[in-house]
C-alpha positions as CSV (number, residue, x, y, z in Angstrom):
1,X,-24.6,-6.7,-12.7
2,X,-21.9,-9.3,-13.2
3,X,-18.9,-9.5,-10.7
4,X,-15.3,-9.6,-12.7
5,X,-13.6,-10.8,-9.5
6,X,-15.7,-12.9,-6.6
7,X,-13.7,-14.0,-3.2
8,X,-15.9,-16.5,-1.5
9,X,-15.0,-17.6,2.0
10,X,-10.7,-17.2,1.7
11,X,-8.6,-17.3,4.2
12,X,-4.9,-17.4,3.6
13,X,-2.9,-17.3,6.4
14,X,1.1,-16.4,7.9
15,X,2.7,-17.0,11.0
16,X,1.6,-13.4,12.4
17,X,-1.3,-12.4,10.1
18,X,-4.4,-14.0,8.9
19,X,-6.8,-13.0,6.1
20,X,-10.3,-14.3,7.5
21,X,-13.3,-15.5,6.0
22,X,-13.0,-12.7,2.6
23,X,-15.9,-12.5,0.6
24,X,-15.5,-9.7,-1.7
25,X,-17.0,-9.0,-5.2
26,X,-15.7,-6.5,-7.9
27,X,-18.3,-5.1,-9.9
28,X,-17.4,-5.4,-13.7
29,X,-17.5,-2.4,-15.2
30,X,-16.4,0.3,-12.5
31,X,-13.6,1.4,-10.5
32,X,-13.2,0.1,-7.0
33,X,-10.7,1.3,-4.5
34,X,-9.4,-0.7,-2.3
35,X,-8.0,0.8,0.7
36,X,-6.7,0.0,4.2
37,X,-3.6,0.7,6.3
38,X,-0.2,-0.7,6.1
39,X,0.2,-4.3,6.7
40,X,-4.1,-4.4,6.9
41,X,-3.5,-7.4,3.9
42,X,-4.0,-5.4,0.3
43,X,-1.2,-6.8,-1.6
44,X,-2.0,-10.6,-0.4
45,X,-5.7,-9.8,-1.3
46,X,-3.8,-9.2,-4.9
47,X,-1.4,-11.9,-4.8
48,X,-4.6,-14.2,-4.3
49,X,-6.6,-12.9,-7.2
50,X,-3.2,-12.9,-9.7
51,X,-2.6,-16.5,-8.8
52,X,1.0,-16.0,-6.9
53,X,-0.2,-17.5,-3.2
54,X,-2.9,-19.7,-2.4
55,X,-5.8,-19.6,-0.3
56,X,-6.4,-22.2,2.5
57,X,-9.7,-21.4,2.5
58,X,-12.3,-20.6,0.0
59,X,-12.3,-19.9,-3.8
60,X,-11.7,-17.1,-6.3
61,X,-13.4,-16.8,-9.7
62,X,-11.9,-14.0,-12.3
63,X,-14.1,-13.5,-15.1
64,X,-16.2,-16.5,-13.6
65,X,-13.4,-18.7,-14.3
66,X,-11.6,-19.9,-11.1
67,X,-8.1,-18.5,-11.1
68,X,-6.1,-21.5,-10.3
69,X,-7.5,-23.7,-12.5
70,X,-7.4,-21.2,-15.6
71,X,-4.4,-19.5,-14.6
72,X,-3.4,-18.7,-18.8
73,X,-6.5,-17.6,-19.5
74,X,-7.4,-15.5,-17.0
75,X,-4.2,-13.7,-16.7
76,X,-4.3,-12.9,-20.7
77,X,-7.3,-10.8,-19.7
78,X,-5.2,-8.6,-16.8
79,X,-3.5,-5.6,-17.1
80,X,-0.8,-5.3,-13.4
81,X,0.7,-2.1,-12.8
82,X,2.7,-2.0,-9.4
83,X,5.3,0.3,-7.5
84,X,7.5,-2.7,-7.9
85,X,9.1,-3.2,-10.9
86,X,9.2,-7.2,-11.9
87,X,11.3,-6.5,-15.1
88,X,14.8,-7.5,-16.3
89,X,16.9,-4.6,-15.1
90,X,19.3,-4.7,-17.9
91,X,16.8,-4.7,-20.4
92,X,16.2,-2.0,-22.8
93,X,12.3,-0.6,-22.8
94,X,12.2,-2.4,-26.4
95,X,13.7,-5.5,-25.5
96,X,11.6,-6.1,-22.4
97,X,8.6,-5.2,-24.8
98,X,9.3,-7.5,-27.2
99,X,9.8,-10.4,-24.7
100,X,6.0,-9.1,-23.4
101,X,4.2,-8.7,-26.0
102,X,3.9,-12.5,-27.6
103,X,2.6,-13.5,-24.2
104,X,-0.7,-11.7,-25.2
105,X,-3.1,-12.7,-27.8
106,X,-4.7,-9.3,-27.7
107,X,-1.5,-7.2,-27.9
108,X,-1.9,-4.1,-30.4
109,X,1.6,-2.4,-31.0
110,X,-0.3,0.3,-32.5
111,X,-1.4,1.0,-28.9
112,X,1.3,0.8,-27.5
113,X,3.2,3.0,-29.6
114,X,0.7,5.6,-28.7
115,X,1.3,5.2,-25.1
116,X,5.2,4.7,-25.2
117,X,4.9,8.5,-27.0
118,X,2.5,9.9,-24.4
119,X,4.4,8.7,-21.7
120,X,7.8,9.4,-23.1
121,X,9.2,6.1,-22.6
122,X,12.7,5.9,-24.2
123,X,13.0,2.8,-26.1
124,X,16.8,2.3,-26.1
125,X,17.0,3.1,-21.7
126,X,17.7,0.0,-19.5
127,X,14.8,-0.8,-17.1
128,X,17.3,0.1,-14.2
129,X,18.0,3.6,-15.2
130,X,14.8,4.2,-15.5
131,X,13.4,6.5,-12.8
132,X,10.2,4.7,-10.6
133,X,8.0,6.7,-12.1
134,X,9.3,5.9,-15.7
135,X,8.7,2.2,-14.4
136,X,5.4,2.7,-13.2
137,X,4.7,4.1,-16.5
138,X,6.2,1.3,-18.5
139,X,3.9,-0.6,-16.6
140,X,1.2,0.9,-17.7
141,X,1.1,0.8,-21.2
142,X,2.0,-2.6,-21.2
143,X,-1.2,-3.0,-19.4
144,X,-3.3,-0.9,-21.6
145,X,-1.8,-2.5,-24.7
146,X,-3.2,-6.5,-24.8
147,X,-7.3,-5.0,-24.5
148,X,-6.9,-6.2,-20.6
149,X,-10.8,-6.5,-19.0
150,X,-9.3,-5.5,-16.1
151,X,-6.6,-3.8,-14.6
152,X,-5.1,-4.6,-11.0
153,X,-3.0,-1.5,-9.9
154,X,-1.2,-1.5,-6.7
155,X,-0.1,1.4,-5.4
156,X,0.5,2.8,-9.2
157,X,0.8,6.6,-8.9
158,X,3.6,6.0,-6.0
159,X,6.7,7.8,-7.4
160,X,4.7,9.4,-9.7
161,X,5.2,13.6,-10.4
162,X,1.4,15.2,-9.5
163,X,1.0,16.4,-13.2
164,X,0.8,13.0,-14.3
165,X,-0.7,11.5,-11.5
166,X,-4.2,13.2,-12.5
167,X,-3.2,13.1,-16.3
168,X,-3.6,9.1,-15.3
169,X,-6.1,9.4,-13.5
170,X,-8.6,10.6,-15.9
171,X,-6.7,8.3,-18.5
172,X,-8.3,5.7,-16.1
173,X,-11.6,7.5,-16.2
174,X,-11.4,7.1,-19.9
175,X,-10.3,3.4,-20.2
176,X,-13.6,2.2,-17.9
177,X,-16.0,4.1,-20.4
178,X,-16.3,1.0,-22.2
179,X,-18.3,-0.8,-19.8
180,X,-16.7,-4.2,-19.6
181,X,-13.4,-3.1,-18.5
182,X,-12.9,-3.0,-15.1
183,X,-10.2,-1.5,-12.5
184,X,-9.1,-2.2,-9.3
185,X,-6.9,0.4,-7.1
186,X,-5.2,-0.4,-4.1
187,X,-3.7,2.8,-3.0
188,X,-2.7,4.9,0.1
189,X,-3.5,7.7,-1.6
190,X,-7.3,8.0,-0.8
191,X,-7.7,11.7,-2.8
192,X,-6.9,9.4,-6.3
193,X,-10.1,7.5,-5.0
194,X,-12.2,10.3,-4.4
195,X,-11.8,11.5,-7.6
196,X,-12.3,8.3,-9.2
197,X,-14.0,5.5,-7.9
198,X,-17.3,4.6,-8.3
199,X,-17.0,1.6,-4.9
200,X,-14.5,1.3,-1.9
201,X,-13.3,-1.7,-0.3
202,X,-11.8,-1.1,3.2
203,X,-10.0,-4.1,4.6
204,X,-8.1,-3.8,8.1
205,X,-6.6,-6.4,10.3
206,X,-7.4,-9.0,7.6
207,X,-10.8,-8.5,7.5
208,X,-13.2,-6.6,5.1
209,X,-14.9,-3.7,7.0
210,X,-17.1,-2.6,3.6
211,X,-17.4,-2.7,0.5
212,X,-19.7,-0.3,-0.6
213,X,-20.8,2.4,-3.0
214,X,-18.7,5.7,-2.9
215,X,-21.6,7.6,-2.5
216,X,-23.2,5.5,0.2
217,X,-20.4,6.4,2.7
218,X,-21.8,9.5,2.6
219,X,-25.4,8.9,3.7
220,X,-23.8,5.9,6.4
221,X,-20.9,8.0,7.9
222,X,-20.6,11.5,9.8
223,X,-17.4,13.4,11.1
224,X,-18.6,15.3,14.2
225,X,-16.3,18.1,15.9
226,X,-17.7,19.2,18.9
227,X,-16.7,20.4,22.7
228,X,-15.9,17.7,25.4
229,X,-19.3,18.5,27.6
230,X,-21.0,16.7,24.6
231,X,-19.9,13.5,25.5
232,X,-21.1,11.2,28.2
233,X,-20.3,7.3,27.7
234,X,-23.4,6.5,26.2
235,X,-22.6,9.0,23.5
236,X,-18.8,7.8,23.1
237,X,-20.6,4.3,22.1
238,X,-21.7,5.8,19.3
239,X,-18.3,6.2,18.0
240,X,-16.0,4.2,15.2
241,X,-13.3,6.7,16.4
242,X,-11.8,9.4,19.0
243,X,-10.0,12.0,19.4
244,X,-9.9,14.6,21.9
245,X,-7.7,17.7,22.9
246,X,-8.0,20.4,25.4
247,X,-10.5,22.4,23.2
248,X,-13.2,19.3,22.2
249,X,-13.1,16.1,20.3
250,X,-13.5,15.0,16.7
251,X,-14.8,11.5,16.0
252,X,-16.6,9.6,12.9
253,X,-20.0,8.0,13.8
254,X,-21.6,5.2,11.5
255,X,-25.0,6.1,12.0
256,X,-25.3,9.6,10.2
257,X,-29.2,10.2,10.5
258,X,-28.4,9.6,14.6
259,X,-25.1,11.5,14.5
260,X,-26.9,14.5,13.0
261,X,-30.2,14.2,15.4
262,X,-28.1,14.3,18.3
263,X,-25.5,16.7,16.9
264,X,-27.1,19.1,14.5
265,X,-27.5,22.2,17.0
266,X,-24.3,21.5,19.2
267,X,-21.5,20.5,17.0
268,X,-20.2,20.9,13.8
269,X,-21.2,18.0,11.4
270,X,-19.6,16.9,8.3
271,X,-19.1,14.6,5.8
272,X,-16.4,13.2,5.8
273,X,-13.4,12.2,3.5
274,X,-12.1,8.2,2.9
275,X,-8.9,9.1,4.2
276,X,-11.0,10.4,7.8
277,X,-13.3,7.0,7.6
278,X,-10.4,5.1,7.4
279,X,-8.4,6.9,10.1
280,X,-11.2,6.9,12.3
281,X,-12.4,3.2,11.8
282,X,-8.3,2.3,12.4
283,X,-7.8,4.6,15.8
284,X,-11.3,2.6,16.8
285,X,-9.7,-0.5,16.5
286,X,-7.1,-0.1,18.2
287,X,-8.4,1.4,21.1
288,X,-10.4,-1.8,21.3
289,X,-7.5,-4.8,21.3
């Protein structure tokens, strides 16, 4: 199994944040979710891999190519849909095509055609009176018009009405049939992920916590809710995360087959979501600086 994108060693780092030591592959082929809380370092992850900061440290190969040296060539082969929109606001939707499109030796106006019609794009609106979700949209079948191997989405179903956000979704789900494209998602929304994503990478505080499987977070983590006599501080150790009230507690552990030994005729054990891993894995953090 190749890797379409391979971090080895970077660190890249601001006067009051640091991205240490990230090695990270992206399996070609599959969806990965990347995932992590506000200011945790997701968009400078991207910014790395698209070649608009540099690393200090380390090295980054797209498409085994390393993406400084073969900026052109690598970035032919990427599709980037953002919540931002980098276009010339007072633009037209066919004008700021047209400017687009020769940058790409793969471009197929026949595709986008189809897209600008399932989206409902309007051709002859300026990119500023275009509604966020119109942009997000535009983005997106500009990326899924050049044959892109792989498609680097941040935040892309921000602004987006729900209808559509699962109507992309599983146009997503369709695009990584063929099995040398390749996505990666960087999203708040963790319920996009668990519909579609075959591995999660977690980064918090500028480090990578996993990157793992979907699936395998299920047989690694366990959400326990239980009454407060349970714990003792030996127990509490075998937390990520914490929280208590006045009727009991409800905490992630990391070690499922031990969570569910200990817990399995006391407390009510789950498993749990990615939006309770990452919660749990943040408020453990925390309680720790």
């Amino acid at each position: 199994m190749s890797n379409v994108i391979e971090l080895d060693h970077v660190t890249k780092r601001y006067d009051r944040f640091e991205l240490r030591d990230i090695s990270l592959p992206i399996k070609e082929g599959y969806i990965t979710g990347l995932i992590g809380p506000n200011g945790a370092g997701k968009t400078s992850l991207i910014k790395l891999m698209m070649g608009l900061i540099y690393p200090d440290q380390g090295n980054i190969l797209m498409f085994g190519q390393n993406n400084q040296q073969d900026q052109a060539v690598v970035k032919a082969r990427i599709g980037y849909v953002s919540d931002e929109s980098f276009y010339y606001e007072n633009m037209t939707v066919k004008q700021m095509k047209s400017i687009i499109a020769p940058f790409y030796p793969g471009w197929n106006n026949d595709t986008y055609v189809k897209f600008q019609e399932l989206f409902k794009l309007p051709p002859g609106k300026k990119i500023k009176d275009l509604s966020k979700g119109m942009k997000i949209k535009f983005s997106l079948a500009i990326a899924l018009s050049h044959g892109a191997d792989l498609l680097i989405m941040d935040e892309p179903t921000s602004g987006l009405d729900p209808i559509f956000r699962r109507e992309m979704l599983e146009l997503l789900s369709e695009h990584i049939q063929d099995e040398k494209k390749s996505i990666l998602f960087s999203t708040h929304n963790t319920t996009d992920l668990d519909r579609i994503a075959d591995y999660i990478a977690f980064i918090n505080e500028g480090r990578i916590i996993f990157n793992e499987m979907k699936e395998s977070l299920g047989e690694r983590y366990l959400l326990v809710k239980g009454g407060k006599e349970l714990l003792d501080r030996d127990v509490r150790r075998w937390f990520v995360g914490l929280r208590e009230n006045g009727l009991g507690f409800e905490g992630l552990i990391s070690n499922r087959a031990e969570g569910e030994r200990y817990f399995r005729d006391t407390a009510v054990c789950e498993m749990p979501t990615l939006e309770e891993i990452m919660y749990y894995t943040v408020k453990g953090s925390e309680a720790h600086v």
